[in-house]
C-alpha positions in Angstrom: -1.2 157.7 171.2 -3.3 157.8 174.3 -1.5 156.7 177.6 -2.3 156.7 181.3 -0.6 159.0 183.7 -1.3 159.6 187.4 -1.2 163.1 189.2 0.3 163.3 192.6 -2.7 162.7 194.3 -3.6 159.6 192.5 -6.0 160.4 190.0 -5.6 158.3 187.2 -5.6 160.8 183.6 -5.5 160.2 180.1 -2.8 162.0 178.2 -2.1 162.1 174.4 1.7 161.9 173.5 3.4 162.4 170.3 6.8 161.0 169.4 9.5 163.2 168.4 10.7 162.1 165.2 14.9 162.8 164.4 17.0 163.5 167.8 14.7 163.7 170.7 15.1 167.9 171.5 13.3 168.1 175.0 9.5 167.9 175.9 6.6 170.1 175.5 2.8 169.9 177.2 0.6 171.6 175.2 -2.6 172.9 177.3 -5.9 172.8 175.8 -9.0 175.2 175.0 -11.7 174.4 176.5 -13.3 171.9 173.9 -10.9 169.0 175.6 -8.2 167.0 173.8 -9.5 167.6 170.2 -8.4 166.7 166.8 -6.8 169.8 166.0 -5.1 170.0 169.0 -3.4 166.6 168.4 -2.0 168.3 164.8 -0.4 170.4 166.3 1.3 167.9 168.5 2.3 166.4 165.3 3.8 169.4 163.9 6.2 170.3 167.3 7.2 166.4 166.9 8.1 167.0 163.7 10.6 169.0 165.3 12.0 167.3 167.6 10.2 167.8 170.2 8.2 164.6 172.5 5.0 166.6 173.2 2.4 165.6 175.7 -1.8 166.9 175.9 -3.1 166.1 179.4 -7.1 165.6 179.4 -7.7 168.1 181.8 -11.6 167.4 181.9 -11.0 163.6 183.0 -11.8 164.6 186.6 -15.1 166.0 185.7 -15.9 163.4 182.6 -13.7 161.1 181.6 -13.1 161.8 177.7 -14.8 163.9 177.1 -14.4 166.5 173.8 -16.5 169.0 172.5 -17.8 170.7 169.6 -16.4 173.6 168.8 -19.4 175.1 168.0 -21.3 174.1 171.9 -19.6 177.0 173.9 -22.2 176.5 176.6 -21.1 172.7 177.4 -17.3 173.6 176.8 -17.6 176.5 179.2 -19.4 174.6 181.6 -16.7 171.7 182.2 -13.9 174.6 182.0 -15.8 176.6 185.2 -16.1 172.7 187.1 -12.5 172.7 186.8 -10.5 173.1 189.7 -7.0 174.7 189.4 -5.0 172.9 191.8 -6.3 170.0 190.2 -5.2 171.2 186.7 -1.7 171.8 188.3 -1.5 168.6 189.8 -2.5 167.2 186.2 -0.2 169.6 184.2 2.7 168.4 186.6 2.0 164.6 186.0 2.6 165.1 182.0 5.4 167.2 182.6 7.0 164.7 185.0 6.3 161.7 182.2 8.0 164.3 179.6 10.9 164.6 181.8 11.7 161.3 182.9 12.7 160.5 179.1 15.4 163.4 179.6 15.8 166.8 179.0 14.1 170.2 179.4 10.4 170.8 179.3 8.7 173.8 178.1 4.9 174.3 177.7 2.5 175.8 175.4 -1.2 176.7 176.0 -4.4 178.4 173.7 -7.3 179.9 175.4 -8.0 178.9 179.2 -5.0 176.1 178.6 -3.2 179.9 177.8 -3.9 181.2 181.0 -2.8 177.4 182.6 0.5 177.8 180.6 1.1 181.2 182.4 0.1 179.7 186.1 2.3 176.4 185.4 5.3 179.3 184.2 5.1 180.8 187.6 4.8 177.4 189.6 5.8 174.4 188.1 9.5 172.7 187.0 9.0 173.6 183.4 11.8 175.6 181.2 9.5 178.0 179.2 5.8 179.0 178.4 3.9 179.9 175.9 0.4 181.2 175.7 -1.6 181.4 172.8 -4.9 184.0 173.7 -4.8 182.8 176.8 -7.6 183.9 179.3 -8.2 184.7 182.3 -5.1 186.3 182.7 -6.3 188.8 185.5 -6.5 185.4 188.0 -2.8 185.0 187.5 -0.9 188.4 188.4 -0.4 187.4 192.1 3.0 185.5 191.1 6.0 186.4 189.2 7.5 184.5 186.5 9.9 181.8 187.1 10.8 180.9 183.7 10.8 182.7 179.8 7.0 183.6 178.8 5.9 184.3 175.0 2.6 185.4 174.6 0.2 185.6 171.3 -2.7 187.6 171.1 -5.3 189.4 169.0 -5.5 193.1 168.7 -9.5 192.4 168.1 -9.9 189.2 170.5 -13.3 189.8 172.5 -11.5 187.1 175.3 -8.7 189.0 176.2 -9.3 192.4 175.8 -5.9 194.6 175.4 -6.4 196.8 178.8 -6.2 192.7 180.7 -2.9 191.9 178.4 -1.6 195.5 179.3 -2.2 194.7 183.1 -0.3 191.3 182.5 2.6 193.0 180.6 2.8 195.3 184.2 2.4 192.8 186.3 4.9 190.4 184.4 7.7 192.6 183.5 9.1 189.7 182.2 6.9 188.5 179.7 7.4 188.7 175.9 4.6 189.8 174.0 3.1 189.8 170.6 -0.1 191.5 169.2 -2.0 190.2 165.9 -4.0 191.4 163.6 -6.5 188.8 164.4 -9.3 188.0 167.1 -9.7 185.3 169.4 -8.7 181.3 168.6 -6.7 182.6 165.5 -3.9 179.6 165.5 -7.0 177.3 165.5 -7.4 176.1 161.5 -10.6 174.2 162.7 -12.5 177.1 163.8 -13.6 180.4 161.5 -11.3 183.3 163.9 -8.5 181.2 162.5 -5.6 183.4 160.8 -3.3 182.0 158.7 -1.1 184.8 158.5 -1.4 185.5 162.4 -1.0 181.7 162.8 2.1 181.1 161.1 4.3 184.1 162.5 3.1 183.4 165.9 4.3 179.8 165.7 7.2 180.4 163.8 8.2 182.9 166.8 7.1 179.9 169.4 9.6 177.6 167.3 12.6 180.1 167.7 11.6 180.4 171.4 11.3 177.1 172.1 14.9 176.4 170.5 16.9 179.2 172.7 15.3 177.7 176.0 15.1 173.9 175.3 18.4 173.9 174.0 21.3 172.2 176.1 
């Protein structure tokens, strides 16, 4: 369901949280793409509840326009609130789901696809979370200046126009650290709603997420 949560510097947010369902197994924020809080990306909340898992989706446009969620198919308006967004803001925003995740107890991990991919990564260097987990995440080049803090995973396509393999090779340099996997498969490929989706790439990559997860939320 959709809740209220406020960031540190008091801007008031809307964030979509999914109950775990069993024995509560720790938190997880998942970041979005640039088309906002959508649909699909609420399924896939469902299916990490399903696990165990309390999972939270912070509206990271909400400073810019409040609710807003886009097509998938009007890049240029999608594009256009993602390049209005500031980052410190998104990190203040990330940190205020996180914070509600932890309060309830336990560890927190977070998972992000496409620009919320590159976000994961920034919020693995900075913020109090256990683990990321990028899915295509762009704009990786803005985020070499920091080393990790915490276990990274990331998912990409060997064919994926967004993230071309010389950037992830430059990540995989500059982050030592991070685990990666390559996919036959472009960009958005764990998205079922879209036409790059994957269902082969889709399923090992989250099947690999779910075995993360469980070694670093664990305890």
């Amino acid at each position: 369901m959709m809740q209220i949560i406020t960031a540190s510097d008091g801007h008031i947010l809307d964030c979509w949280f999914e109950a775990p369902v069993g024995k509560r197994l720790g938190g997880i924020v998942i970041l979005q793409e640039i088309f906002g809080v959508t649909d699909q990306l609420k399924d896939v909340a469902r299916k990490y509840a399903a696990l165990g898992y309390e999972v939270a989706i912070p509206a990271l446009f909400d400073r810019i326009e409040r609710g807003s969620v886009v097509a998938f198919d009007d890049f240029e308006r999608a594009r256009s609130l993602m390049m209005a967004s500031d980052l410190s803001n998104n990190l203040k925003d990330i940190g205020a789901a996180i914070q509600a995740l932890a309060a309830n107890g336990g560890k927190v991990a977070v998972i992000g696809f496409c620009w919320g991919g590159g976000l994961a990564l920034r919020t693995a260097q900075t913020l109090d979370v256990a683990a990321g987990v990028s899915f295509y995440g762009t704009r990786l080049d803005q985020y070499l200046d920091k080393p990790l803090s915490v276990p990274f995973l990331g998912h990409f396509g060997l064919s994926d126009d967004h993230v071309p393999v010389e950037m992830i090779e430059e990540a995989k340099a500059a982050l030592p650290g991070m685990e990666v996997h390559m996919y036959e498969a472009g960009h958005a490929f764990a998205n079922e709603a879209r036409p790059s989706y994957v269902a082969s790439a889709a399923e090992v990559a989250h099947a690999r997420t779910v075995e993360f997860l469980a070694q670093h939320l664990a305890g």
